[in-house]
C-alpha positions, -999 to 999 in steps of 0.1 A, spaced: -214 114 -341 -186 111 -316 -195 100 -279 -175 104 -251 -165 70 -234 -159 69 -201 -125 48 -191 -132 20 -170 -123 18 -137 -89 9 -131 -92 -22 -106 -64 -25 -81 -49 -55 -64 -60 -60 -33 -22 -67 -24 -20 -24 -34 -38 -16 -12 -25 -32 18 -1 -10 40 35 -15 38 40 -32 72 8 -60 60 28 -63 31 60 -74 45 41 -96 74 29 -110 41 61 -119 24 76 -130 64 45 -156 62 55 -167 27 96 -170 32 87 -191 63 61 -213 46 86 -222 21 117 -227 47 93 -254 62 87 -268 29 121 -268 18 131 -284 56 106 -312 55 119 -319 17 152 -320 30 150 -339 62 127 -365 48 151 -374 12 183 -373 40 160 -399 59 147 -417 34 183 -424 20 200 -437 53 172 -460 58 174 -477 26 211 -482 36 205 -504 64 165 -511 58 180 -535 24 209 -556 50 183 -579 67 164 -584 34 191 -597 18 190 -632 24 153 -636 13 163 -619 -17 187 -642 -23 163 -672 -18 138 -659 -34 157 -653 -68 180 -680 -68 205 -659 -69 244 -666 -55 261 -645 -30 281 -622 -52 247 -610 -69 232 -600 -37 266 -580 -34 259 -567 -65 225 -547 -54 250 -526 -23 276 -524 -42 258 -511 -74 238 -487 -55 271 -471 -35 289 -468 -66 263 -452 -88 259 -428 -56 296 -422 -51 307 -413 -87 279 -384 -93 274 -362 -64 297 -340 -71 284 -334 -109 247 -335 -92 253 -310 -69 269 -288 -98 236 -296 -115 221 -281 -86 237 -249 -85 230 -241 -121 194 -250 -126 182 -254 -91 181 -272 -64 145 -275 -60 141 -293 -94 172 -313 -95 158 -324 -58 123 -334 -71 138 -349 -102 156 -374 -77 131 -380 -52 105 -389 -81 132 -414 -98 139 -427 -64 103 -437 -56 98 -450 -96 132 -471 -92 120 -484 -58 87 -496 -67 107 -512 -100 124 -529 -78 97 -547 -54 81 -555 -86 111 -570 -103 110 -603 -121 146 -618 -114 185 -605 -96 192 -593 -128 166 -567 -126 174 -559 -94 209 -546 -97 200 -523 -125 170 -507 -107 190 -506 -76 218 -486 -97 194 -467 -116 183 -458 -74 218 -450 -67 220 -424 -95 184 -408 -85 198 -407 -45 227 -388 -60 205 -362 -77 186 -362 -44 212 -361 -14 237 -328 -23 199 -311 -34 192 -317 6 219 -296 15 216 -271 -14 180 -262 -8 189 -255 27 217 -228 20 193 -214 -3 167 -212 17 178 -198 52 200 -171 66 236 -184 75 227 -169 111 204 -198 113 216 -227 93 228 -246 120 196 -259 141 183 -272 107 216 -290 94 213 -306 130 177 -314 128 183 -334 97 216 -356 112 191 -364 141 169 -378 117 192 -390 98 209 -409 130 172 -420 140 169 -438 106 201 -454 102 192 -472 139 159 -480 129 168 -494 96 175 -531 109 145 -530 130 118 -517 105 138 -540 77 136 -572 103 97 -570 109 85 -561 68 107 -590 60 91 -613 84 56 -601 77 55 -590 37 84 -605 26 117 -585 10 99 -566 -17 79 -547 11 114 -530 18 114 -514 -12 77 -504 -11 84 -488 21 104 -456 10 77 -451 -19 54 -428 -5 75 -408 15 98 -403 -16 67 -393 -39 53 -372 -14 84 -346 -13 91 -350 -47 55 -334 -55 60 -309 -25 95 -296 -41 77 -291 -70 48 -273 -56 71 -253 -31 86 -221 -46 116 -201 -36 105 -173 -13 120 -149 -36 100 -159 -58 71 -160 -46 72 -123 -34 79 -116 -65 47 -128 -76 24 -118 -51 37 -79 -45 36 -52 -67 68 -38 -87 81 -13 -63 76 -36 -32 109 -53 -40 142 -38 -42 159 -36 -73 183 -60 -64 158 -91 -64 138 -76 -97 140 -98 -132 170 -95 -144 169 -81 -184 177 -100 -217 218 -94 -212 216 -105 -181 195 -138 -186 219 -146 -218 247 -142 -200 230 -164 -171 219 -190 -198 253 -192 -212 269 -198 -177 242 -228 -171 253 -241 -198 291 -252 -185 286 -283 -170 320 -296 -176 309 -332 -187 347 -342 -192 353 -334 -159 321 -347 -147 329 -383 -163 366 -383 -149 355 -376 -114 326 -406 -117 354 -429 -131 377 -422 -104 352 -423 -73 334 -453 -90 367 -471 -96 379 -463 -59 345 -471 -42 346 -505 -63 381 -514 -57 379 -505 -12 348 -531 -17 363 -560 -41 394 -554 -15 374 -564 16 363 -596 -1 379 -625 -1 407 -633 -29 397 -595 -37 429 -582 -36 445 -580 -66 412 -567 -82 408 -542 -55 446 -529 -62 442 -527 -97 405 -504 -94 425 -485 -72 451 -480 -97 427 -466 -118 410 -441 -97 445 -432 -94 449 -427 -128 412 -413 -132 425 -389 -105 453 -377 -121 436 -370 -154 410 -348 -136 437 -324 -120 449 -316 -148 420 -312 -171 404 -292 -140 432 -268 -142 431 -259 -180 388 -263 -178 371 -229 -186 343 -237 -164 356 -265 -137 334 -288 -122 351 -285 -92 356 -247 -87 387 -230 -75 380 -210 -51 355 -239 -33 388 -262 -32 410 -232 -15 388 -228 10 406 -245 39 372 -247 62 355 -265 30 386 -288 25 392 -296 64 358 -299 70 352 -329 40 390 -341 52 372 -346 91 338 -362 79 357 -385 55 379 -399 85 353 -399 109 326 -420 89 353 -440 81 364 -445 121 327 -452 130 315 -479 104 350 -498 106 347 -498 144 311 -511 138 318 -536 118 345 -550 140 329 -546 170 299 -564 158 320 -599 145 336 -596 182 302 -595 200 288 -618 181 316 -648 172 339 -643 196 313 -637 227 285 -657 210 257 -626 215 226 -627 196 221 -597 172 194 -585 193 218 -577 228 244 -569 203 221 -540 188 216 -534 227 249 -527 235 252 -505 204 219 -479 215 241 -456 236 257 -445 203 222 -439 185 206 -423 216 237 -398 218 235 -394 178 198 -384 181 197 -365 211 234 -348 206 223 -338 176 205 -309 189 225 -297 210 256 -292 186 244 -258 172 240 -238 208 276 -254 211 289 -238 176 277 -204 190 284 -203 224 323 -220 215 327 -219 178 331 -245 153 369 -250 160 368 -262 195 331 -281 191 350 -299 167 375 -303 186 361 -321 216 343 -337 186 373 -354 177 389 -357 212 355 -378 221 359 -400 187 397 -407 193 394 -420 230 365 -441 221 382 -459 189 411 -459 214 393 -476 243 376 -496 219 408 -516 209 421 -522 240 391 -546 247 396 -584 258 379 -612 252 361 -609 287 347 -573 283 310 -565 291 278 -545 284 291 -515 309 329 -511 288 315 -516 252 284 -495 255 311 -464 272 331 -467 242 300 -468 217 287 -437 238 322 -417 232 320 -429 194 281 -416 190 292 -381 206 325 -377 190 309 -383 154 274 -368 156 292 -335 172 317 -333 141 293 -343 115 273 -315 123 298 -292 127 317 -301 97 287 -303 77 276 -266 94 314 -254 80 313 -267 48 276 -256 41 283 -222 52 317 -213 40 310 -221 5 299 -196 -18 262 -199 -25 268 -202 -62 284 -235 -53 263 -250 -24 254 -280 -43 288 -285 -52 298 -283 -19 267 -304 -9 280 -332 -32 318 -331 -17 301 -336 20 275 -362 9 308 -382 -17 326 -381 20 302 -394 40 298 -426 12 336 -426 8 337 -428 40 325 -462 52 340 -480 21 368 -471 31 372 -482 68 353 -510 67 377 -522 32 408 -517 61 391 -533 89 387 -560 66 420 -562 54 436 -560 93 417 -583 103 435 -610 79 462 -603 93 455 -621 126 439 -647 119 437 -660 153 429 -632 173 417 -608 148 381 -603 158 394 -596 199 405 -563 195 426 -561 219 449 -588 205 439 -571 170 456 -546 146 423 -530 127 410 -509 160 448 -495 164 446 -486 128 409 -471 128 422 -449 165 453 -437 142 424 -427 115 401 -411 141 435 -390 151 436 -376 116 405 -356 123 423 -334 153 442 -315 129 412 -311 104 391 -299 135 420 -274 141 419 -257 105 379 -251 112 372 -211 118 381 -202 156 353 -180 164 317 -180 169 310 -157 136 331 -181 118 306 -195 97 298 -170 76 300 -177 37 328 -166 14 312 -150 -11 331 -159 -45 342 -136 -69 321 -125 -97 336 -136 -131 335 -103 -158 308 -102 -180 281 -125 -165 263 -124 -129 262 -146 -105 226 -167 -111 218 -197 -77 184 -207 -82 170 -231 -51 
């Protein structure tokens, strides 16, 4: 005997039922949840990594006691770390691009905080250097990720005031470095400075994780139709295709590019040593040669690690050309200033910190403010007074005598802070922006390999100047290493120049896409 069944009641979402205007307030709530997310992820990893940079330079010495260990050693754990961090940026932030820059973030923030604690847990100097290079790779998964997640994440309308956020925290860091590093030493002893980044490091590495891309998540929360078809699941061609594209990494590439940064980072900071000459010539040979090689395998490479149409982009290229002279400009004039104030005028690190704090103030409070200058003037001429401000403060700086005071060498440090913080963040803003999303962690990695380039690099000529007048050297008037960092800081007038003229002039590129496959960024 047949009975009739009666169908069960279809249950409907509760998300179905809303009205269409609760459901976009709905998705608003959830894109802006994960923008704050993604912010804090990135600000904090930015942070983290500049105050491990200068945190480790006051620990040093007790390291050194404490392991036995002989001055080239204690070298050893910098120059490890900048090397590592140097040669793999650009291939991180190419990781980036093709499987996300949320996870490739996390990744790095995790290894960061397990190398770290390795490290205040470690036995001898041997151990030491290989955690603290094994911390250099994880910071170059991390730092291009920073950037990438951010271009991602929010509109290029309003990219700006968060790049900006992150250099003032960045700036505020980097200051407080010496300061934090000075009283854990006293207190806990060196390995507290590697406990200190633990936390914060594990704490964003689990929020990446947890945080998902806004897309995404209104993908999973609304119903099928809610979405256009533009953001739907892409079918089974088009995720092949997209799996076959993640799948060119360009590892020849990838290892040419880490030989030749890692050769030319090593051999600017064997050259600034002394009797390092000769070894610093010949590594820079190499990268040479390491240089070379990539060109040409980049130009016959199906799927180049460094992608054509990122490197014809004049705004990307004169925007890395401006942040790799101005880093350079600021830490050589740094580290000359400082053996001035402090041999030649016999000031105690303290007052010489002192008479450094305009340039931090104007870092962190100018950082702000350089966004409402990119729209009101546009990034050409912010840049541009950027660069003015730089080139009379280097300027100023080396025509200094032996006599000067607080009032002369605190205007020129305030002229340095507000010509660099003004082009970092505009540079940064232009490079961030023009790229084509598909290569924002590429283009993450280029900015980040400047800004570590960078300082090598001046402080190696400073260095090297400075030898040259032996006598007067450190006076910088009576000097030839601030002449030659002013000539550097000139370099970055006609890079500001080539930066887009008007206020809309940070809008992406889009790249082309390549037949047969579509363009898949995941953040």
């Amino acid at each position: 005997m047949n009975r009739s069944r009666t169908p069960a009641p279809v249950r409907v979402p509760a998300l179905v039922r809303l009205s269409f205007l609760a459901r976009v307030r709905l998705l608003a709530r959830v894109r802006v949840s994960a923008r704050v997310s993604v912010l804090a992820c990135s600000v904090v990893g930015a942070a983290v990594v500049a105050l491990d940079g200068t945190v480790l330079t006051v620990a040093q010495p007790a390291l050194q006691r404490d392991l036995h260990a002989d001055v080239g050693q204690v070298q050893w754990t910098s120059t490890g770390y900048l090397v590592a961090v140097a040669s793999l940026l650009v291939f991180a932030g190419r990781l980036g691009d093709r499987h996300g820059h949320r996870r490739v973030f996390a990744a790095g923030a995790l290894g960061f905080a397990a190398a770290s604690a390795g490290i205040a847990l470690a036995p001898g100097i041997e151990a030491v250097i290989a955690l603290r290079v094994l911390q250099g790779l994880c910071g170059a998964l991390l730092q291009p990720a920073t950037l990438g997640m951010l271009r991602t994440a929010f509109p290029p309308g309003r990219l700006a005031t968060p790049i900006a956020v992150r250099t003032a925290v960045i700036g505020l860091a980097a200051a407080a470095g010496p300061l934090v590093g000075g009283a854990l030493v006293s207190a806990y002893g060196w390995r507290s400075v590697f406990l200190l980044s633990v936390p914060p490091t594990l704490a964003i590495g689990l929020l990446a994780l947890a945080t998902r891309k806004p897309e995404a998540e209104a993908r999973a929360r609304a119903t099928p139709g809610l979405l256009a078809p533009a953001t739907r699941e892409p079918g089974p061609e088009a995720r092949a295709r997209a799996a076959s594209g993640l799948a060119a990494l360009d590892p020849l590439g990838a290892l040419l590019l880490a030989v030749a940064l890692g050769l030319l980072v090593h051999g600017l900071v064997e050259a600034a040593r002394p009797g390092g000459a000769v070894p610093g010539a010949l590594a820079c040979a190499g990268a040479a040669v390491a240089g070379t090689a990539l060109a040409r395998h980049e130009r016959r490479a199906a799927h180049p690690l460094l992608p054509p149409e990122l490197l014809r982009s004049v705004p990307v290229v004169a925007g890395v050309a401006a942040l790799l002279a101005a880093s350079a400009v600021l830490f050589g004039a740094l580290f000359v200033t400082t053996y001035f104030l402090q041999d030649v005028q016999r000031l105690d690190p303290l007052t010489c910190a002192l008479r450094f704090l305009p340039l931090t103030l104007l870092m962190v409070f100018g950082a702000p403010l350089c966004p409402l200058l990119q729209r009101r003037y546009g990034p050409r001429r912010t840049a541009t007074a950027g660069a003015v401000l730089l080139t009379l403060g280097a300027l100023l700086l080396s025509r200094l005598d032996a006599t000067a005071g607080a009032l002369p060498v605190g205007g020129c440090a305030a002229l340095l802070g507000a010509g660099f913080v003004t082009l970092m963040v505009t540079a940064t803003s232009v490079v961030v922006h023009r790229a084509p999303e598909a290569h924002a962690g590429v283009a993450g990695g280029l900015q980040q390999t400047a800004m570590n380039v960078g300082p090598a690099l001046g402080v190696a000529t400073a260095t090297l100047l400075l030898a040259l007048v032996p006598d007067g050297g450190f006076v910088p008037a009576e000097g030839a290493a601030l002449p030659a960092l002013a000539a550097i800081a000139a370099l970055t007038l006609p890079a500001a120049l080539a930066l887009p003229g008007g206020t809309r002039g940070t809008r992406p590129e889009q790249a082309p896409p390549r037949p047969g496959r579509r363009p898949c960024v995941r953040s």
